[in-house]
N, C-alpha and C positions, 0 to 999 in steps of 0.2 A: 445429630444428637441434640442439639438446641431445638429442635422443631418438637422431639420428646418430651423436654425440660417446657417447653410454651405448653404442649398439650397437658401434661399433668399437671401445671400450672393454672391454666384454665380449668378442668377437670375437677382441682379442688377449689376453686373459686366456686363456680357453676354449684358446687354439694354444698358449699357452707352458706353461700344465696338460697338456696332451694331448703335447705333445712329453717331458714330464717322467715323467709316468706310461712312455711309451715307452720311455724310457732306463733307468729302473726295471727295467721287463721286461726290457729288453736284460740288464741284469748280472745280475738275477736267473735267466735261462736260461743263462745260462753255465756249464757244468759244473765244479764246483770238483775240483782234482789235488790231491790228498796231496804235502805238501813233503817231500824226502827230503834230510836233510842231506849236505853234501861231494858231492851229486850230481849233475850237469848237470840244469839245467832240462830240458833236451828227454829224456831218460830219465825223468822222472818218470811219465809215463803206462803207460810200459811197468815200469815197476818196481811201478806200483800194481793195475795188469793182474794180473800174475805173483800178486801178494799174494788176488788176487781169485781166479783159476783155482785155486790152494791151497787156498783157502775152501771153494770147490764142490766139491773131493776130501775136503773133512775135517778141510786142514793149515791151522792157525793159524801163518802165516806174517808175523811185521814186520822187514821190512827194516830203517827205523830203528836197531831191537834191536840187531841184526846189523852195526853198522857198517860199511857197503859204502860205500866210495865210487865215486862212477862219473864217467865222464869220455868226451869224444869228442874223439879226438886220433888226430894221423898213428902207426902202427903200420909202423915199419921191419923189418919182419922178413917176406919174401917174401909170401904169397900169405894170410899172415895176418889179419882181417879182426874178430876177437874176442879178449881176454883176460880172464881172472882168475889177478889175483895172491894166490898162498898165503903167501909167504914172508914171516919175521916185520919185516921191513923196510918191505911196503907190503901186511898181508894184507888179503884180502877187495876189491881193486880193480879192478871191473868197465870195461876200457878197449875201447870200441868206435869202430874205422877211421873216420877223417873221411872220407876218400875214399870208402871203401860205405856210410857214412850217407848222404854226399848222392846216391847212385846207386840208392839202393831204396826203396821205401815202406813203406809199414806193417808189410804180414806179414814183408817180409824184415829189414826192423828188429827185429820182436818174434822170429823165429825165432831172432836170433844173441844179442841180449840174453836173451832164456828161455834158452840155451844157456850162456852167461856163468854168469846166473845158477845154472845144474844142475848147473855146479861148484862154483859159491861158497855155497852156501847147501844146496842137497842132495846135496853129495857124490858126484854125478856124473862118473865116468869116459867118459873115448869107447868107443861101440861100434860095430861096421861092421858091425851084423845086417842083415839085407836080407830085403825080402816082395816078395812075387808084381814080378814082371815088373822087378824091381831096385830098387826103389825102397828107400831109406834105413829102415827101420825104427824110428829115434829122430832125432830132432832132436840129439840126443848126440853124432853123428856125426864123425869129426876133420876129413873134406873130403878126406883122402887112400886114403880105399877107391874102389872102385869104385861103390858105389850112386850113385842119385841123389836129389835132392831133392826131394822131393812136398809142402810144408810148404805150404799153401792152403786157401782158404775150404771147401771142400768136408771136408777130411780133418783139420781144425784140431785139433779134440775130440780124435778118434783118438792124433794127438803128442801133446798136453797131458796125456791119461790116462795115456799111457807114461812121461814125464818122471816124473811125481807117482808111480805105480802104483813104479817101479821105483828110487824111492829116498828117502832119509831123515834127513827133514828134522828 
């Protein structure tokens, strides 16, 4: 009877080690985000995205530095969907629509924030340049030309090298 009492004794040692260890992994696979201060938690992946796609161009890019703050809030202003404010009242304030955050996923999230950010940070203006078969030529875009948008897994690189390529950081 004591050799029972040892093995079930062991038995739940052995579970609540192994459960431990477990949980261990768990947080340690966790991908840790760069904290961006005055920033929305839920921007910080794409704010540290942007800082990465820079990196692979060349640019030493830290947001932080740059005091942006960023925000996901309603945008009353018609079909609006992205801002950066320049003005010395609230500069550098990357404000992206609650209503198209919660309507898009990943790429259409990182297309409008990379876009925010192309003014805030690289001094990016709008362009309505247009390639083969209408398609937008920058993610720079204002939304009121006529191209369209092609911003996708396939063609990612392509915008991101443009954004970077044609402006200065």
């Amino acid at each position: 009877m004591n050799s029972f009492k040892i093995i079930r004794a062991f038995s739940l040692f052995a579970i609540i080690f192994l459960y431990q260890v477990m949980q261990s992994c768990e947080i340690e696979s966790e991908p840790s985000v760069k904290e961006f201060i005055n920033v929305d938690e839920r921007l910080w992946t794409y704010f540290e995205e942007f800082e990465a796609q820079a990196a692979q161009r060349g640019y030493a890019i830290d947001l932080n530095q740059r005091n942006l703050t960023g925000e996901i809030a309603a945008i009353h202003d018609g079909d609006v969907i992205g801002t950066c404010s320049y003005g010395f009242r609230r500069p550098n304030a990357v404000t992206i629509d609650n209503n198209f955050w919660n309507r898009n996923g990943l790429l259409g999230r990182e297309e409008v924030v990379f876009h925010e950010l192309g003014h805030c940070v690289l001094g990016r203006d709008h362009t309505e340049r247009v390639v083969n078969s209408g398609f937008c030529a920058s993610i720079m875009r204002s939304g009121t030309g006529s191209c369209r948008s092609a911003y996708n897994v396939a063609n990612r690189d392509f915008y991101l090298d443009e954004l970077f390529q044609e402006s200065r950081p």
